[in-house]
C-alpha positions as CSV (number, residue, x, y, z in Angstrom):
1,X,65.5,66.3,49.2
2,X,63.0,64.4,47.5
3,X,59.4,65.4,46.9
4,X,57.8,62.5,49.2
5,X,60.1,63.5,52.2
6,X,59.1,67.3,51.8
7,X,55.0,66.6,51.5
8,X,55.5,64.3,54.6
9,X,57.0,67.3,56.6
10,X,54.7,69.9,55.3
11,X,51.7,67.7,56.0
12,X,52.8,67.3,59.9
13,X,53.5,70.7,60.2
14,X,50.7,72.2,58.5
15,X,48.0,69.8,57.2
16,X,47.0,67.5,55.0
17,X,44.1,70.3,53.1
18,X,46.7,72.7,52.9
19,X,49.2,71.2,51.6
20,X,47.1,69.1,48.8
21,X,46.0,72.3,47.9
22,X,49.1,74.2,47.7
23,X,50.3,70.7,45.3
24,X,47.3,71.5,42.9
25,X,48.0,75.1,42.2
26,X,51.8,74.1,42.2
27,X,51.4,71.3,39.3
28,X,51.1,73.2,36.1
29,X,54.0,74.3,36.8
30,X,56.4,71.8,37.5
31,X,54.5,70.2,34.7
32,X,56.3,73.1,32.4
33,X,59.4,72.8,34.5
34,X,60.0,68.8,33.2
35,X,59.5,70.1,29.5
36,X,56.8,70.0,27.6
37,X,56.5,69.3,23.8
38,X,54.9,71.9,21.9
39,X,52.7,71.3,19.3
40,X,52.1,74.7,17.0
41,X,50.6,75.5,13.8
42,X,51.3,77.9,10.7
43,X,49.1,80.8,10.6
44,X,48.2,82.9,7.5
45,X,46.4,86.1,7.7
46,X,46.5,87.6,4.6
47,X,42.8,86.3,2.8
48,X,39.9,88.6,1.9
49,X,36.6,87.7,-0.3
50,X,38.5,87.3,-3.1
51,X,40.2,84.4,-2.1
52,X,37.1,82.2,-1.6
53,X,35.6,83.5,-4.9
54,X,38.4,81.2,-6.5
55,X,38.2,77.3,-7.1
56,X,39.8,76.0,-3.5
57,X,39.1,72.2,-3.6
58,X,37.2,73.3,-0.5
59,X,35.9,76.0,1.7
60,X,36.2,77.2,4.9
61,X,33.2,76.4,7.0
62,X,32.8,80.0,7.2
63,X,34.6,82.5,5.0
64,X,36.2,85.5,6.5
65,X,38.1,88.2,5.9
66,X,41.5,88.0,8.0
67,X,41.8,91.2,9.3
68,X,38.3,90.9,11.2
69,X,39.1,90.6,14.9
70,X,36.2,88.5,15.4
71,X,37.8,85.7,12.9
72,X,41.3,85.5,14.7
73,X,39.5,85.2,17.8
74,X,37.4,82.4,16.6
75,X,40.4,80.6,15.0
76,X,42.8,81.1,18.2
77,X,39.9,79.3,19.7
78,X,39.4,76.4,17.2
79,X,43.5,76.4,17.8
80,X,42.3,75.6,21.6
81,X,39.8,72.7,20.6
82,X,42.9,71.4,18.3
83,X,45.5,71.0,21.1
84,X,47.7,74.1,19.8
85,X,50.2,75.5,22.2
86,X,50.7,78.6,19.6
87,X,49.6,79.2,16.1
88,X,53.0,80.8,13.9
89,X,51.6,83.8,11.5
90,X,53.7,84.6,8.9
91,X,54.9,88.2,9.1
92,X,56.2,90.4,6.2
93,X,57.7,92.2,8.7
94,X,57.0,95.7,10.7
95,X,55.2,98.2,7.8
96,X,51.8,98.8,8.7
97,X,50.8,100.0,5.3
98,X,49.7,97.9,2.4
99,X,50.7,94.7,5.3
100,X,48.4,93.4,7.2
101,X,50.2,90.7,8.5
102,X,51.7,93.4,11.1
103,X,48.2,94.7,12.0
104,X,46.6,90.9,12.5
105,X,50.2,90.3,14.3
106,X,49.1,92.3,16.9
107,X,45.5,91.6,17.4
108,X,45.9,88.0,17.1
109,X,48.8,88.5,20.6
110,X,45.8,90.0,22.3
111,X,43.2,87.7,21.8
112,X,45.6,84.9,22.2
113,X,46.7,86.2,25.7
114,X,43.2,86.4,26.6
115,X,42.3,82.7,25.9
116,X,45.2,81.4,27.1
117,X,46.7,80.5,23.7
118,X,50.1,81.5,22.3
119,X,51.3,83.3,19.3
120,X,54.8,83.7,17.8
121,X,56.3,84.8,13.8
122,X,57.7,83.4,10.8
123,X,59.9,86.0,9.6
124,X,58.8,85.5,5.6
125,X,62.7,86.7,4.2
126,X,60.8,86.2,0.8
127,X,58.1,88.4,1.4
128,X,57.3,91.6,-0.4
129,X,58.9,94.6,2.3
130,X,61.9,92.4,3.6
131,X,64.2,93.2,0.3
132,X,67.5,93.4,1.6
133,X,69.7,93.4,5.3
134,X,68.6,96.7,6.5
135,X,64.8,96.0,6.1
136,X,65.6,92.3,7.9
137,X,67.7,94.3,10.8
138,X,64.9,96.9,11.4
139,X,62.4,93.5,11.0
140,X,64.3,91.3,13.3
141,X,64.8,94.5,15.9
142,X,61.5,94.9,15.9
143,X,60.4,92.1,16.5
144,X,62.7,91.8,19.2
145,X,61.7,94.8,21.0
146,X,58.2,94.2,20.7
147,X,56.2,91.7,19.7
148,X,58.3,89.0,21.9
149,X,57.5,91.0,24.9
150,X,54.1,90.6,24.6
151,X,52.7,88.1,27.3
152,X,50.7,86.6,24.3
153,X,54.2,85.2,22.6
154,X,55.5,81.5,22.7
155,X,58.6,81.5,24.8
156,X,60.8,77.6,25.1
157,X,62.9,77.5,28.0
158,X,62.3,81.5,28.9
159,X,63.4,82.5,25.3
160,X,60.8,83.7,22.4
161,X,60.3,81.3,19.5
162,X,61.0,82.6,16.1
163,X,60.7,80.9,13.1
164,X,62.3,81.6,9.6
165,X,61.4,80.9,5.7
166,X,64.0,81.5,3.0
167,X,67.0,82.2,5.2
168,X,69.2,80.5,2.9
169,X,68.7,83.9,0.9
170,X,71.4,84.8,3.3
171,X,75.1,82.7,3.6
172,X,75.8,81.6,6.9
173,X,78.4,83.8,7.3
174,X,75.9,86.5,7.0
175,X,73.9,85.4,9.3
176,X,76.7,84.9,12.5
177,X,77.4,88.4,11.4
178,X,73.2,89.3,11.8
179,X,72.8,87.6,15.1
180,X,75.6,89.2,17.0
181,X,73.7,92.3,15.8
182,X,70.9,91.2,17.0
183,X,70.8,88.9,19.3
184,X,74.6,88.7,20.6
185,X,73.2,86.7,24.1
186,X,70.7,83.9,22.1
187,X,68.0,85.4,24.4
188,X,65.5,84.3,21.3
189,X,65.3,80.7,19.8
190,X,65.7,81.0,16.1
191,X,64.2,77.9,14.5
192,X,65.7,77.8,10.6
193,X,63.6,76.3,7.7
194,X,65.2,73.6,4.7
195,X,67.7,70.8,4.9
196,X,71.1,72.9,5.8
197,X,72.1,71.6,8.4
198,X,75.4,74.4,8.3
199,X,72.5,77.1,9.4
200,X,72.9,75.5,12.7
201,X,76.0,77.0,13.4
202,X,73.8,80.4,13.8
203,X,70.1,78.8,14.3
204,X,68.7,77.2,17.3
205,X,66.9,74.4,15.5
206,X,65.6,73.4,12.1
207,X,62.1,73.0,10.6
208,X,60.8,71.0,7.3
209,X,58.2,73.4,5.4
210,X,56.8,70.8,3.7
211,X,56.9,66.9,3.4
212,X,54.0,66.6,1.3
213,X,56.5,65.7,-1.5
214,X,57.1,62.3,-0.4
215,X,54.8,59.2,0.1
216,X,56.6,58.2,3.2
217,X,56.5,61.2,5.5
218,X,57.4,59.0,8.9
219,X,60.9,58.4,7.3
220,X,61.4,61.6,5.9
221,X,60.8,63.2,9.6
222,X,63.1,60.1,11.2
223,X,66.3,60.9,8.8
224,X,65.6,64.6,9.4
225,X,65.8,64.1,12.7
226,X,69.0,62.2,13.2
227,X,70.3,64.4,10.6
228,X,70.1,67.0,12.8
229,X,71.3,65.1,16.1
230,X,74.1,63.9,14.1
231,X,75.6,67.3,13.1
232,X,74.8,68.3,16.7
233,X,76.7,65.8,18.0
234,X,79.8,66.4,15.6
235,X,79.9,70.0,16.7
236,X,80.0,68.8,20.7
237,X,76.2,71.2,21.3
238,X,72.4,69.8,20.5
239,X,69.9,71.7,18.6
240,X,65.9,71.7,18.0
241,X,64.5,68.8,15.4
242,X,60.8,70.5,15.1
243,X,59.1,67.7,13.5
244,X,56.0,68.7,10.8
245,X,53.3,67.2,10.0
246,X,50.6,68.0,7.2
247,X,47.1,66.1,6.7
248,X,48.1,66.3,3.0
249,X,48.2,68.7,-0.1
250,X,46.5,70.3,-3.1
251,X,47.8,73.6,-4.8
252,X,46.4,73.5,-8.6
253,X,44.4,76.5,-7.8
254,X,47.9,78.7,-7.3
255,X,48.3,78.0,-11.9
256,X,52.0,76.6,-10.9
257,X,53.5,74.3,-13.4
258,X,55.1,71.9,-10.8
259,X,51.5,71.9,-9.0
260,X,50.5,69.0,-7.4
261,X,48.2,66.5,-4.9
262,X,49.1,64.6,-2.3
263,X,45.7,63.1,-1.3
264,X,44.7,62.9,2.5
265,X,43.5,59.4,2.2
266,X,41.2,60.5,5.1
267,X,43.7,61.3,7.6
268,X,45.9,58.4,6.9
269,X,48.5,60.8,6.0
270,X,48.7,62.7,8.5
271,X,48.8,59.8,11.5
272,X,51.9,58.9,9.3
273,X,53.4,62.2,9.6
274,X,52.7,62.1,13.3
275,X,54.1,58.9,13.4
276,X,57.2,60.1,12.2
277,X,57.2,63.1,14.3
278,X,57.4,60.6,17.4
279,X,59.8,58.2,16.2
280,X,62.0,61.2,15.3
281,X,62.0,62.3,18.4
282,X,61.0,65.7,18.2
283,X,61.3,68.3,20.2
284,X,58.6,70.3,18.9
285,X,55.5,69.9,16.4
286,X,54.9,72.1,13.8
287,X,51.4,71.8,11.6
288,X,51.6,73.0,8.2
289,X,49.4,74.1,8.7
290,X,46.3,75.6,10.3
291,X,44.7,77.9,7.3
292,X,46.5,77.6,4.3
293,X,43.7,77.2,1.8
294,X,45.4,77.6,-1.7
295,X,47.9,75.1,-0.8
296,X,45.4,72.7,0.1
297,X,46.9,72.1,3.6
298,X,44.3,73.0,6.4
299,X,42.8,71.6,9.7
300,X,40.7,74.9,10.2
301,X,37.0,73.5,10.0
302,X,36.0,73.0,6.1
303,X,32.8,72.4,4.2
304,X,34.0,69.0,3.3
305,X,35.5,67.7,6.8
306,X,34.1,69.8,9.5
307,X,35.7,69.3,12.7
308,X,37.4,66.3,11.5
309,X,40.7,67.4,11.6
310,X,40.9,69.6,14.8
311,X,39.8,66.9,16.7
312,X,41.9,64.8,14.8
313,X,44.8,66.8,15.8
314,X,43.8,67.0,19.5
315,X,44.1,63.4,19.5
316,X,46.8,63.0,17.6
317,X,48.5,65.7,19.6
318,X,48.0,64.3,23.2
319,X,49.7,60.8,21.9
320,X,53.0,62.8,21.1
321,X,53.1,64.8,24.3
322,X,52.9,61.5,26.3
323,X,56.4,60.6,25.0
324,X,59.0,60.9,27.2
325,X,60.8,64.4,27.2
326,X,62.5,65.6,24.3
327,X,65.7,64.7,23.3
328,X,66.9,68.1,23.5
329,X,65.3,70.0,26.7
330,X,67.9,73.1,26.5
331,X,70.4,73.5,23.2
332,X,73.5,75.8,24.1
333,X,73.2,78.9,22.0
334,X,75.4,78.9,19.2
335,X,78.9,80.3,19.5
336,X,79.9,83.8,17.7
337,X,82.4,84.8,15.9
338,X,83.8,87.6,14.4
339,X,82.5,88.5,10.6
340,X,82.3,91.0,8.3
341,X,78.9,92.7,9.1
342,X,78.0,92.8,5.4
343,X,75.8,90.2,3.8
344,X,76.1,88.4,0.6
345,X,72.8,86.9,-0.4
346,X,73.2,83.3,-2.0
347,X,72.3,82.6,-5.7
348,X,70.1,79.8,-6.2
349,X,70.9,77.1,-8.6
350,X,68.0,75.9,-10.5
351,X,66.9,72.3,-10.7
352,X,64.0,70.9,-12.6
353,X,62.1,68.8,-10.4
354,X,60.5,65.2,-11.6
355,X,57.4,64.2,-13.3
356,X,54.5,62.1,-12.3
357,X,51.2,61.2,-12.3
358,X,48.6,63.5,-11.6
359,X,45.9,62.7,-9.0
360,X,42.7,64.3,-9.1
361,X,41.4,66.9,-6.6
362,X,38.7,66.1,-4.6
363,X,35.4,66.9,-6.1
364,X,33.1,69.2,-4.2
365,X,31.4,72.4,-5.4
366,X,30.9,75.0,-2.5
367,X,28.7,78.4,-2.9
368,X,29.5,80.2,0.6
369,X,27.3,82.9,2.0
370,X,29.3,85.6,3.4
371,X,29.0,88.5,5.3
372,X,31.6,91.1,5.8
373,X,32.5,92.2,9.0
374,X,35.5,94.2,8.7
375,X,37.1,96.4,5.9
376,X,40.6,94.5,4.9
377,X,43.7,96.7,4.2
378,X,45.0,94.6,1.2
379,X,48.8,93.5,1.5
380,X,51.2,93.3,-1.7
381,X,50.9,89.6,-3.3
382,X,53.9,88.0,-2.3
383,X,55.9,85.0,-3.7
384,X,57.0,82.4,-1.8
385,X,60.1,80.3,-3.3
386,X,60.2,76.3,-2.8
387,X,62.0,74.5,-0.1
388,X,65.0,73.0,-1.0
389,X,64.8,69.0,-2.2
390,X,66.6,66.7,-0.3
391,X,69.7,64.8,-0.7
392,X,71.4,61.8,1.3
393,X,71.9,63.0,4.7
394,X,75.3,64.5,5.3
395,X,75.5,66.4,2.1
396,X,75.1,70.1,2.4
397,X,73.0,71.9,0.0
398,X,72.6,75.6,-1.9
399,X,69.5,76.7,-2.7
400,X,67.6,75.2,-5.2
401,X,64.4,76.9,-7.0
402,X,62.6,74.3,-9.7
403,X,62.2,75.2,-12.9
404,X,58.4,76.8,-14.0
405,X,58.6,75.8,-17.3
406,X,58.0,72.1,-16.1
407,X,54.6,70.3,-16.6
408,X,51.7,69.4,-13.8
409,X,53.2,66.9,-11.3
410,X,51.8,65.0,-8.2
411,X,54.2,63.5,-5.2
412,X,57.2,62.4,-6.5
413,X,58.8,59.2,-5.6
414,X,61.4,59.1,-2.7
415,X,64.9,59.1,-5.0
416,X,64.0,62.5,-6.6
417,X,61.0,64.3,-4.6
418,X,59.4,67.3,-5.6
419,X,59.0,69.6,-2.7
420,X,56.5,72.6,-3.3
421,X,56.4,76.4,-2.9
422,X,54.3,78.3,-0.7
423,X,51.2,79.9,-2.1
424,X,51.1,83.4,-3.4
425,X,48.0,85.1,-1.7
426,X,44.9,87.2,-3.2
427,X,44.2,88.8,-0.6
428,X,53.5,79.0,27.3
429,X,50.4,78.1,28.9
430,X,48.6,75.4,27.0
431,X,44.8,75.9,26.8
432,X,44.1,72.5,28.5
433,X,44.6,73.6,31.9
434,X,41.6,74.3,34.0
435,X,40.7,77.1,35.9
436,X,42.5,76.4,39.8
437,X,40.8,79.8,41.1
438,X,37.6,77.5,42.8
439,X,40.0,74.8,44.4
440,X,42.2,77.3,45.9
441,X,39.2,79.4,47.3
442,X,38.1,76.0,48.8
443,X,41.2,73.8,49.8
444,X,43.0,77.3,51.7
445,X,40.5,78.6,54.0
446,X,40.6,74.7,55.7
447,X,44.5,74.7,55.4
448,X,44.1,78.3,57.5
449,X,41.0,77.1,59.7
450,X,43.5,74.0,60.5
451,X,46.8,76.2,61.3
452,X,44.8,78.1,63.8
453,X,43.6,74.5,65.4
454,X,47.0,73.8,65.4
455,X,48.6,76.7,67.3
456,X,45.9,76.9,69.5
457,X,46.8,73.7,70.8
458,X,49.7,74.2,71.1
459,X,49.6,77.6,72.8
């Protein structure tokens, strides 16, 4: 029955008032119903005062320690004024000691549930206590059992979100073997990381880290995307593109020899990114990223932008979700099959990456004022290794780790691009809805003070 044909009957019967009221509290809902395009952000919570004692290109607009509860309260609320559906921390995994990304895990699901934000993981497979299969079963059943219960975590279509870095650590073989252990139903959505397309066969969808390497980000995130649609539709099932989108790079503080710039060109590079996210036709956004300061790749409010870029990204945001609905509202889960239940981790093959010319950083010298507000349990310094560089679509890769013995570069050009590592550290309601509470205390007691006119008159 269609929806016209139903208000008509429920406004003879019971009244215009109610029934426009009833509609109100009813449309967030079947808003969410039709599919709605998330738009999330990576999350790091791992920096102290050390951090912003080094020389960051800029600063945050106030310097903080990551563990203080007041500061991932503050950012789940900048994440609000941004547009965010979720912001993505990534999580070493379940030890509390020497890891605060577990601790900050849990506080930043609290004061996300309370504003009416979102939260959900990275599991970092190249972090410091995830070292082998047994420390990424006792992760993943953790984080199964817990932290994706919490009413605080992004869920798509009813099923948690969970991201992954450096799962190509792991063969594919190992990982159909992994999730029948884990997850034998797919009642999680596991988004993979690089340009594998085979890790579909276990993962829900895949992600981009980076596409700060290239000059042309749009068509990086357009081939991506039918890269992925393509080996969806060979295999007969459709999976997640999650499109990213970064307002540009700068990592020379992390010492790296294949360090480089990729200079914002004040937000021109990421509308092109964003651009590419829509043409792609993604299913899902992903910012990389909200905080990451030593990779130069922040909207978090800064000395040297302010605001600039939240509001950027609110605006920026809204024009993606008024697309029509994604491509691909529902994959099927993946099929499984029967594996040995050991894993063989893959061997990267080096590959030196290209050379070219350097850009400068921007210039800006920053002396923050800071006050500490919380004592920080320090976590191991981890090292994060490089995303994979592409290829012609269609050609599957290995892992690929570039070569440190390789001099200072900037972004390569498109035939060989240098994609970067992740910094080593020192250290699904969206939030635009309004409250519906004051309409429904107005619009129902009419609807009731009408019903009783109604049978009254009757009677």
């Amino acid at each position: 029955m269609k929806l016209e044909v139903i208000v008509r009957r429920l406004e003879k019967r019971w009244g215009i008032l109610l029934v426009l009221s009833l509609l109100w509290l009813a449309w967030p809902l079947a808003a969410q119903a039709e599919g709605e395009r998330f738009v999330v952000a990576f999350y790091y919570a791992w920096f102290d005062w050390s951090t912003w004692g080094m020389a960051l290109p800029d600063q945050p607009a106030q310097p903080y320690l990551s563990a203080d509860p007041a500061t991932i309260e503050r950012h789940v609320i900048q994440a609000q004024q941004a547009g965010l559906d979720a912001l993505v921390l990534d999580w070493y995994g379940p030890q509390v000691e020497n890891n605060q990304t577990e601790t900050n895990m849990r506080i930043l699901l609290d004061k996300a549930a309370a504003h009416g934000l979102k939260a959900a993981l990275t599991v970092d497979i190249a972090g410091p206590f995830i070292n082998n299969q047994s420390d990424l079963v006792a992760a993943l059943t953790t984080l199964r059992d817990t932290h994706a219960t919490h009413p605080g975590y992004l869920r798509v279509d009813g099923r948690p979100v969970v991201f992954f870095w450096r799962q190509n650590q792991y063969s594919v073989e190992s990982w159909l073997a992994l999730r029948q252990q884990i997850d034998p139903q797919h009642t999680m959505l596991w988004i993979a990381e690089g340009l594998e397309p085979a890790y579909l066969q276990v993962f829900e969808g895949l992600y981009l880290y980076s596409v700060a390497w290239s000059n042309e980000p749009d068509s990086v995130l357009l081939r991506w995307g039918n890269e992925v649609r393509q080996w969806s539709a060979t295999q007969g099932t459709s999976r997640y593109w999650v499109a990213t989108t970064m307002p540009g790079y700068d990592d020379y503080v992390t010492g790296r020899a294949d360090a480089f710039v990729q200079p914002r060109d004040e937000g021109n590079y990421y509308r092109t990114c964003w651009r590419g996210a829509r043409e792609s036709g993604a299913d899902m956004v992903v910012i990389t990223s909200f905080n990451e300061w030593l990779e130069g790749t922040y909207i978090e409010p800064s000395q040297a932008y302010g605001d600039t870029y939240l509001n950027l990204t609110a605006q920026l945001a809204n024009e993606y979700r008024q697309q029509s609905a994604p491509l691909t509202a529902t994959p099927a889960p993946p099929t499984a099959t029967s594996l040995p239940p050991t894993a063989t981790p893959v061997t990267p093959t080096p590959t030196p990456p290209p050379t070219a010319t350097a850009l400068p950083s921007p210039t800006a010298t920053f002396t923050p004022v800071v006050t500490p507000t919380a004592t920080l349990t320090p976590t191991a310094t981890p090292f994060h290794l490089p995303t994979l560089t592409p290829v012609e679509p269609g050609v599957l890769l290995t892992a690929t780790v570039p070569e440190k013995e390789q001099p200072l570069v900037v972004a390569s050009t498109e035939t060989a691009p240098l994609v970067p590592a992740r910094s080593p550290v020192g250290g699904s309601d969206p939030p635009r809805s309004c409250s519906l509470l004051p309409v429904a205390l107005f619009f129902i007691p009419l609807g009731i003070v009408h019903l009783k006119r109604v049978w009254y008159s009757r009677s």
